[in-house]
C-alpha positions as CSV (number, residue, x, y, z in Angstrom):
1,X,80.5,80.3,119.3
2,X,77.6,82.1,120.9
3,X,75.7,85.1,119.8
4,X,76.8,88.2,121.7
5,X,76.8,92.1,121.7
6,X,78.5,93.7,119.1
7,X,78.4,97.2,119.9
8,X,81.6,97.0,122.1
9,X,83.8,95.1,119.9
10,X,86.4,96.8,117.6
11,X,86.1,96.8,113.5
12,X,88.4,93.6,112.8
13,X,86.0,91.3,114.9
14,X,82.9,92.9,114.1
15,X,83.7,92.1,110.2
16,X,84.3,88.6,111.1
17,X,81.2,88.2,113.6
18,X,78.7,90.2,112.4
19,X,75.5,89.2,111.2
20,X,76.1,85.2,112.7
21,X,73.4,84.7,114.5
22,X,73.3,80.8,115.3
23,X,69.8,80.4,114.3
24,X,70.7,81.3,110.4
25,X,73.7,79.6,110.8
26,X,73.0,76.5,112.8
27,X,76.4,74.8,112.9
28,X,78.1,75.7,110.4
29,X,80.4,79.1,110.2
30,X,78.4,80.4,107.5
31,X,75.0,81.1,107.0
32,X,74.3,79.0,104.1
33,X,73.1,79.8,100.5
34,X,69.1,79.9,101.3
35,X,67.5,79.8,97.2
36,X,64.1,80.4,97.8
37,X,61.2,82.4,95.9
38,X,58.2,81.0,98.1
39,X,58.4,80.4,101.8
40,X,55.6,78.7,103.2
41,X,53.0,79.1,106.4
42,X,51.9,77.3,109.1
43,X,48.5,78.5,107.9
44,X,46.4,81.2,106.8
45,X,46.1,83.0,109.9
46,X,50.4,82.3,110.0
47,X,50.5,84.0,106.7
48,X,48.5,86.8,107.3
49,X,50.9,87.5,110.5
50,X,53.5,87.3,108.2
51,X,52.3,89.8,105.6
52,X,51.6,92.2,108.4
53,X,55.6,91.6,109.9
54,X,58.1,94.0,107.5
55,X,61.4,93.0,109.3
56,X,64.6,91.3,108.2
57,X,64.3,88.0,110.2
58,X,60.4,87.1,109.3
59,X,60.1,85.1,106.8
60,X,57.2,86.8,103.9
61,X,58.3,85.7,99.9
62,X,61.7,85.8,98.5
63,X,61.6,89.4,97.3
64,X,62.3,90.3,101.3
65,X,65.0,88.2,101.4
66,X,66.5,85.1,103.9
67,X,68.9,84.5,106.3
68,X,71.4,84.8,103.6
69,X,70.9,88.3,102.8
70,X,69.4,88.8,106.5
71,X,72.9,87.9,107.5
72,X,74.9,90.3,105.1
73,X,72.7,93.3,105.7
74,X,72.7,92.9,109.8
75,X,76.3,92.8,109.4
76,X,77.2,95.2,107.6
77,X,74.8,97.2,109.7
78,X,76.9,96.2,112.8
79,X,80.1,97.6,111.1
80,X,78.2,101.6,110.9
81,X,78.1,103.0,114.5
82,X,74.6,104.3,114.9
83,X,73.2,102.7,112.4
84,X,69.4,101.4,112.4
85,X,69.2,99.2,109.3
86,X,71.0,98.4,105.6
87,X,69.1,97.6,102.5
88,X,71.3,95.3,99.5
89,X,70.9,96.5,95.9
90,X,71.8,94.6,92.4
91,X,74.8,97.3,92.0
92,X,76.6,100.2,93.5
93,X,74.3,102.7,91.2
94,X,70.8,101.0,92.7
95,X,71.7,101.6,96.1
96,X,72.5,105.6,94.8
97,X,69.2,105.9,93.1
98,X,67.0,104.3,95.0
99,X,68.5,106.0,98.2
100,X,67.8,109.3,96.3
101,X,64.4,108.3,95.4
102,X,63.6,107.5,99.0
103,X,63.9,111.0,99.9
104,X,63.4,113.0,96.6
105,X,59.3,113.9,94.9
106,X,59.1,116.1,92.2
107,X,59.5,119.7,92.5
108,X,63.3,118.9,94.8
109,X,66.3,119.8,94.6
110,X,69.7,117.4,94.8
111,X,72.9,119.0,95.4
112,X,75.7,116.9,94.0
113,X,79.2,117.3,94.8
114,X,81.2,118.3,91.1
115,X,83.3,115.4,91.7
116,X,80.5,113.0,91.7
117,X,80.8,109.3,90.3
118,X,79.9,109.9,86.6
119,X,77.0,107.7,86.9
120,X,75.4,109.7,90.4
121,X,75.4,112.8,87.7
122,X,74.2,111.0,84.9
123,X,71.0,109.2,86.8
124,X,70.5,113.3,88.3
125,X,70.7,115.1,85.2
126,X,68.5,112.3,83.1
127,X,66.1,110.4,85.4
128,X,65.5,112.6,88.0
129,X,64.9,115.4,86.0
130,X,62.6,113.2,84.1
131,X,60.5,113.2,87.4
132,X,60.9,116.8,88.1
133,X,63.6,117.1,90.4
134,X,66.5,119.9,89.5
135,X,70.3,118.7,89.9
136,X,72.8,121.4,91.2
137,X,76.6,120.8,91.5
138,X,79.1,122.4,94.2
139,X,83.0,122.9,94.5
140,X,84.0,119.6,96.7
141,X,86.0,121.5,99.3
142,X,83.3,124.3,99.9
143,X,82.7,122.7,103.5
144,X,80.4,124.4,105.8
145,X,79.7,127.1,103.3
146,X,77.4,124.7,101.0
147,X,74.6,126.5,103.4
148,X,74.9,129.7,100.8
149,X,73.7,127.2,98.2
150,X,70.7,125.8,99.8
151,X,67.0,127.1,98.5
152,X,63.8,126.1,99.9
153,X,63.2,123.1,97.3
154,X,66.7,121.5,98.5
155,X,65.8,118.2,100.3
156,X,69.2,116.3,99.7
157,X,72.8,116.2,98.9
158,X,75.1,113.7,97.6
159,X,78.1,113.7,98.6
160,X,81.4,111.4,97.7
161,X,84.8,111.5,99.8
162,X,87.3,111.4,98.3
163,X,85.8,111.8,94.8
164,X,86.6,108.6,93.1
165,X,88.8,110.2,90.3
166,X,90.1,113.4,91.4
167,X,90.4,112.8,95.0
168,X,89.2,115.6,97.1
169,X,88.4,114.9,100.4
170,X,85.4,116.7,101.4
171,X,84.5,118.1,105.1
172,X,81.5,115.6,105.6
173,X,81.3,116.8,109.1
174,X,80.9,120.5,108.1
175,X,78.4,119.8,105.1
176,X,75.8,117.4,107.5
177,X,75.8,119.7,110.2
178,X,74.6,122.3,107.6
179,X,72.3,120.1,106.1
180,X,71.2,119.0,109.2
181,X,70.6,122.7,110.4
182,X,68.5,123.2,107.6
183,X,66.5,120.1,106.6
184,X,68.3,118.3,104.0
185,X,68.8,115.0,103.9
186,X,73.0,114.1,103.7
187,X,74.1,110.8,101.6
188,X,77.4,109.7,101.0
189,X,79.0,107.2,98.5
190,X,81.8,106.2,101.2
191,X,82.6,103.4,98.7
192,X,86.5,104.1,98.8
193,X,86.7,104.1,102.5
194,X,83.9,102.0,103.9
195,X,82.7,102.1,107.0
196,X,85.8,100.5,108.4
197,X,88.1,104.0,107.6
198,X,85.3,105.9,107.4
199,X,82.1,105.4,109.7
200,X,79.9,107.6,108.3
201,X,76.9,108.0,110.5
202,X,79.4,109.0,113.2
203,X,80.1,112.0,111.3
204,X,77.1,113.5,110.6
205,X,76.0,111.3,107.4
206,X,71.9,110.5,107.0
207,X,72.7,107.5,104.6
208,X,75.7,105.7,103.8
209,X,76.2,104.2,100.2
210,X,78.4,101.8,99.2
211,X,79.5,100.1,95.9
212,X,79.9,96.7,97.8
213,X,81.1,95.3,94.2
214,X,84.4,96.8,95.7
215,X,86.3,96.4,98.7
216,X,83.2,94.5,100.5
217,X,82.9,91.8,98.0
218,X,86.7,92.3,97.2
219,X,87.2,89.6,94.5
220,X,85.6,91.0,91.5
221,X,82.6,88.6,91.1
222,X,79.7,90.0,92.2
223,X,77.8,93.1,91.9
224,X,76.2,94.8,94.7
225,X,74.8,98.0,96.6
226,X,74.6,98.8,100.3
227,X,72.4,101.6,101.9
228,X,73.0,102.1,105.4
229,X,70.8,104.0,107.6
230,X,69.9,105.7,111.5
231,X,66.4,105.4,112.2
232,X,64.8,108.6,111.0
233,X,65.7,107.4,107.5
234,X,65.3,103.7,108.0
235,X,61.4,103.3,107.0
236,X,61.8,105.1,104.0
237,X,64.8,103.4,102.8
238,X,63.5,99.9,103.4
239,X,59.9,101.0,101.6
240,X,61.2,102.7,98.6
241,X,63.6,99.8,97.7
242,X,61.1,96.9,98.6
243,X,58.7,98.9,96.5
244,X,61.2,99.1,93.5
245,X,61.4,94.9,93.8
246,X,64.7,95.6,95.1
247,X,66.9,92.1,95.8
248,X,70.2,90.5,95.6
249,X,70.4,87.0,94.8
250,X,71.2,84.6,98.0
251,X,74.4,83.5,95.9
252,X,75.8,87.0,96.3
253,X,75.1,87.9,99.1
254,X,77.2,84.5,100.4
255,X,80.1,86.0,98.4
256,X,80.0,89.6,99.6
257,X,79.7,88.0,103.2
258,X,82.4,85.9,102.5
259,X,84.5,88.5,101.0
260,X,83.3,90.7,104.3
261,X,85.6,88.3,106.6
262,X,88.4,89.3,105.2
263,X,88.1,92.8,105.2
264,X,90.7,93.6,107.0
265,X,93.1,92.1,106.3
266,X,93.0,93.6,102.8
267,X,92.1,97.1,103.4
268,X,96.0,97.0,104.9
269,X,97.4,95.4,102.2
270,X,95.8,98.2,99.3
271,X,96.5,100.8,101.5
272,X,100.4,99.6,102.6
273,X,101.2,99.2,98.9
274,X,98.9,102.5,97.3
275,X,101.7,104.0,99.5
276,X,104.4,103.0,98.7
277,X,103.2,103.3,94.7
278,X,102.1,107.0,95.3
279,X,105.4,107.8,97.3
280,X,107.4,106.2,94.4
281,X,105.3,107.7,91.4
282,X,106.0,111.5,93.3
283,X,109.7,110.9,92.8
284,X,109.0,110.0,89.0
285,X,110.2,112.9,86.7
286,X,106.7,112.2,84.4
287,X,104.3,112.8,86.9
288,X,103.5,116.3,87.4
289,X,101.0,115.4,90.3
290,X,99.6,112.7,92.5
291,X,96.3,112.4,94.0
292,X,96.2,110.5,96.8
293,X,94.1,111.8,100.0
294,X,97.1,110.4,102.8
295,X,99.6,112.7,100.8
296,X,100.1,116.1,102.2
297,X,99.9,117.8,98.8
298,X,96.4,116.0,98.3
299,X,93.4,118.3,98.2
300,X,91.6,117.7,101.5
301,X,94.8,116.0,103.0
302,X,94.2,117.6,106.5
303,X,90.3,116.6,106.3
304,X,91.1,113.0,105.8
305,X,94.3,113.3,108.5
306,X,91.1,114.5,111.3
307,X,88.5,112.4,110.2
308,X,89.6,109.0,108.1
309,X,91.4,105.9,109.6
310,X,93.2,104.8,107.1
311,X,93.6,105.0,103.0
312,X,92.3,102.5,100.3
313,X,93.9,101.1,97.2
314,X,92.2,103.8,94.5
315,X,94.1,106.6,93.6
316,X,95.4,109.2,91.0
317,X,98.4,110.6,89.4
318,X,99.0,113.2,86.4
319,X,101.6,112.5,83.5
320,X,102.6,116.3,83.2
321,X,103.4,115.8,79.7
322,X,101.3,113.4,78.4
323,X,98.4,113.5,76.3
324,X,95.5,110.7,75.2
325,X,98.1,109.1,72.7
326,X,100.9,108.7,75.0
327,X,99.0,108.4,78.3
328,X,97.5,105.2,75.7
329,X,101.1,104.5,75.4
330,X,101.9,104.3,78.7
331,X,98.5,102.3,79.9
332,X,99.1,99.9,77.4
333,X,102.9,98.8,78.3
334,X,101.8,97.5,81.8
335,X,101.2,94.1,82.5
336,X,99.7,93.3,85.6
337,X,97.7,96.3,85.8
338,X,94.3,95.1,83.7
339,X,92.6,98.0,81.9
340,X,89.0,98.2,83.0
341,X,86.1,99.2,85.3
342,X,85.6,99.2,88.7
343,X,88.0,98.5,91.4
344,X,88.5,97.3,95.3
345,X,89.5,93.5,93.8
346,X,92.3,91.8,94.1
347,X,94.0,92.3,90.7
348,X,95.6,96.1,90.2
349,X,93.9,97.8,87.5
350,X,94.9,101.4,85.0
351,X,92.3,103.9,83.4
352,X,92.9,106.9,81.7
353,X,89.9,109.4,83.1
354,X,89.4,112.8,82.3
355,X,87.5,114.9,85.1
356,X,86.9,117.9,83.3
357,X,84.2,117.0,80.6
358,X,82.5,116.1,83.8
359,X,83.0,119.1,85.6
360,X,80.1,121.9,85.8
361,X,80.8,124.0,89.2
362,X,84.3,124.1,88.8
363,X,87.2,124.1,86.7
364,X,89.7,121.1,86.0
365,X,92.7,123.1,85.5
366,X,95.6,120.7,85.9
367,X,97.7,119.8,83.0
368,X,98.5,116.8,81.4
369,X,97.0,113.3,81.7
370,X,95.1,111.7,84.9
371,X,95.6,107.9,85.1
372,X,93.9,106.2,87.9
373,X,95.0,103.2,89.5
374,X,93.7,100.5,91.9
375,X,96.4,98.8,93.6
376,X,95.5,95.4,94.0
377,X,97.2,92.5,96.3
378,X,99.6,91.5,94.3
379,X,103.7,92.4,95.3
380,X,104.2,96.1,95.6
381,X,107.3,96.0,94.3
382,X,105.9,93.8,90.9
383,X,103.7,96.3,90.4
384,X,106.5,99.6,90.4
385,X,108.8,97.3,87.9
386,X,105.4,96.9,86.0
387,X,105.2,100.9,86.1
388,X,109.1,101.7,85.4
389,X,109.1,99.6,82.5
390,X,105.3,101.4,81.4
391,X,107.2,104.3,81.7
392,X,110.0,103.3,79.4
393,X,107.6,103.2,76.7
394,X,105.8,106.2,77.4
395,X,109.0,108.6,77.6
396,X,109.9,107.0,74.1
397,X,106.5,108.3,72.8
398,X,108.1,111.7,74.0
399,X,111.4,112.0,72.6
């Protein structure tokens, strides 16, 4: 294999090429796991060369990173069109406040779309209002007309498409432009579709966030952020988190890489069987509603149609009847669907979420109880025996 271009080549390859240059990984196929605090110089007039260098490829203290993490970021760097640089966090949450706080100083203001990831509102309304910047939250599908909601102290907006529990797709396209028109900074949490369904920069997005705990890292072993930037923001970015002490060990970043390769090939498989689940649970008599952008009932559905290339494994449904006891009920009875946190692994998960305690610029008027599922890799047709039994139980609650 020899180093080449990567600009030309489609998704699937880049995800399996990216970031290999042959002097990281000598050869092997993988970079290996470089463990390292100190690196060492030449001599003194080598290190103070090396102080003065601030790039991914030069060699400084561990804190900057190696070609392990070198590898990961200039990969997944490859897989953003447009893209001038990436920066790895500890978790999904580090890579949305530290992005903030690269662009934030007291006296801002962050818009925040109402469908926000409950911890992107929590770190606004507590820590950044503990350093003098204001929060404000907007309907998710108010598209180009966000500009009515912009004052002179807005610097930034967070967005997330779809929102991770209730689903709306947002016009990202609409919003940047907007933003862009007037001076604000655009971020998005693309966790759900990546970079591979959704390339963000393309369309108008400043930074690009992902949880790579998810899909990137895909087995549910390792936590991680990704910030992914053009080159207006890519300074900033890089400064603010190396002045935070931001750094991923060199053992995850081998595993997110690792899990990288693959994705692909799993991306198809959530989305393929999220289908077929969604289409099945819309059939279900229970279900008063489900959630999932690639249905045309979705909210958004014609955004994601225009703008997305394909659907993930995260999405939710309403028991039209149900309340916290039975909705318990129903959770409860399943057996391959694990009940916790997170999601983009392999395993298919349940959790019973409830978007309107959240909710601030609009109202979460649909009845009955939200479940959210991740549809993992397992047999899609496992799974629907798993919920048709689950149902069983919870329509025996009912009676």
């Amino acid at each position: 294999m020899t180093d080449s271009p990567q600009k030309s080549h489609k998704p699937a390859t880049k995800a399996v090429t990216s970031g290999r240059r042959s002097e990281w990984t000598g050869a092997v196929v993988n970079p290996p796991v470089w463990r390292a605090s100190t690196h060492l110089y030449e001599s003194v007039a080598d290190l103070r060369s090396g102080s003065s260098a601030n790039q991914d490829g030069q060699f400084f203290y561990g804190r900057r990173g190696s070609p392990t993490q070198w590898s990961l970021a200039e990969a997944l760097t490859e897989m953003e069109p447009g893209a001038a640089g990436t920066m790895l966090y500890p978790s999904g949450v580090a890579a949305i406040a530290c992005a903030l706080l690269a662009v934030l100083k007291p006296g801002d203001e962050v818009l925040l779309t109402d469908s926000s990831y409950d911890p992107s509102r929590s770190y606004a309304d507590a820590f950044l209002k503990r350093m003098g910047v204001t929060a404000r939250y907007y309907d998710p599908q108010i598209g180009a007309d966000v500009a009515t909601l912009f004052s002179d102290k807005t610097k930034a907006i967070l967005l997330e498409s779809p929102g991770s529990l209730t689903f709306e797709v947002q016009d990202v396209p609409a919003i940047c432009k907007a933003s862009k028109d007037a001076g604000i900074v655009s971020l998005l949490d693309n966790t759900w579709a990546t970079s591979r369904y959704f390339p963000a920069i393309t369309h108008g997005v400043d930074i690009s966030i992902v949880a790579a705990t998810k899909y990137i890292v895909g087995h549910s072993d390792v936590m991680m952020g990704a910030a992914t930037t053009h080159e207006k923001y890519w300074t900033r970015l890089r400064r603010t988190a190396q002045q935070l002490g931001q750094v991923v060990s060199p053992d995850d970043a081998y595993l997110a890489a690792r899990g990288l390769r693959t994705l692909e090939v799993r991306l198809k498989q959530h989305e393929q069987s999220a289908l077929a689940i969604a289409h099945w649970l819309k059939e279900r008599p229970e279900v008063g509603k489900v959630l999932h952008p690639a249905l045309p009932d979705c909210p958004g559905h014609e955004i994601w149609k225009r703008d997305f290339d394909g659907s993930s494994g995260l999405f939710s449904f309403v028991l039209s009847n149900g309340d916290e006891q039975s909705r318990a009920v129903f959770i409860d009875a399943l057996t391959f669907f694990g009940i916790g946190y997170s999601w983009g692994g392999f395993e298919s998960l349940a959790l019973p979420v409830d978007p309107g305690k959240y909710r601030t610029a609009t109202d979460w008027t649909m009845k009955g109880a939200l479940v959210r599922l991740n549809i993992g890799l397992e047999d899609p047709d496992d799974l629907i025996a798993d919920l048709a039994k689950a149902f069983e139980h919870y329509n025996n609650v009912l009676l």
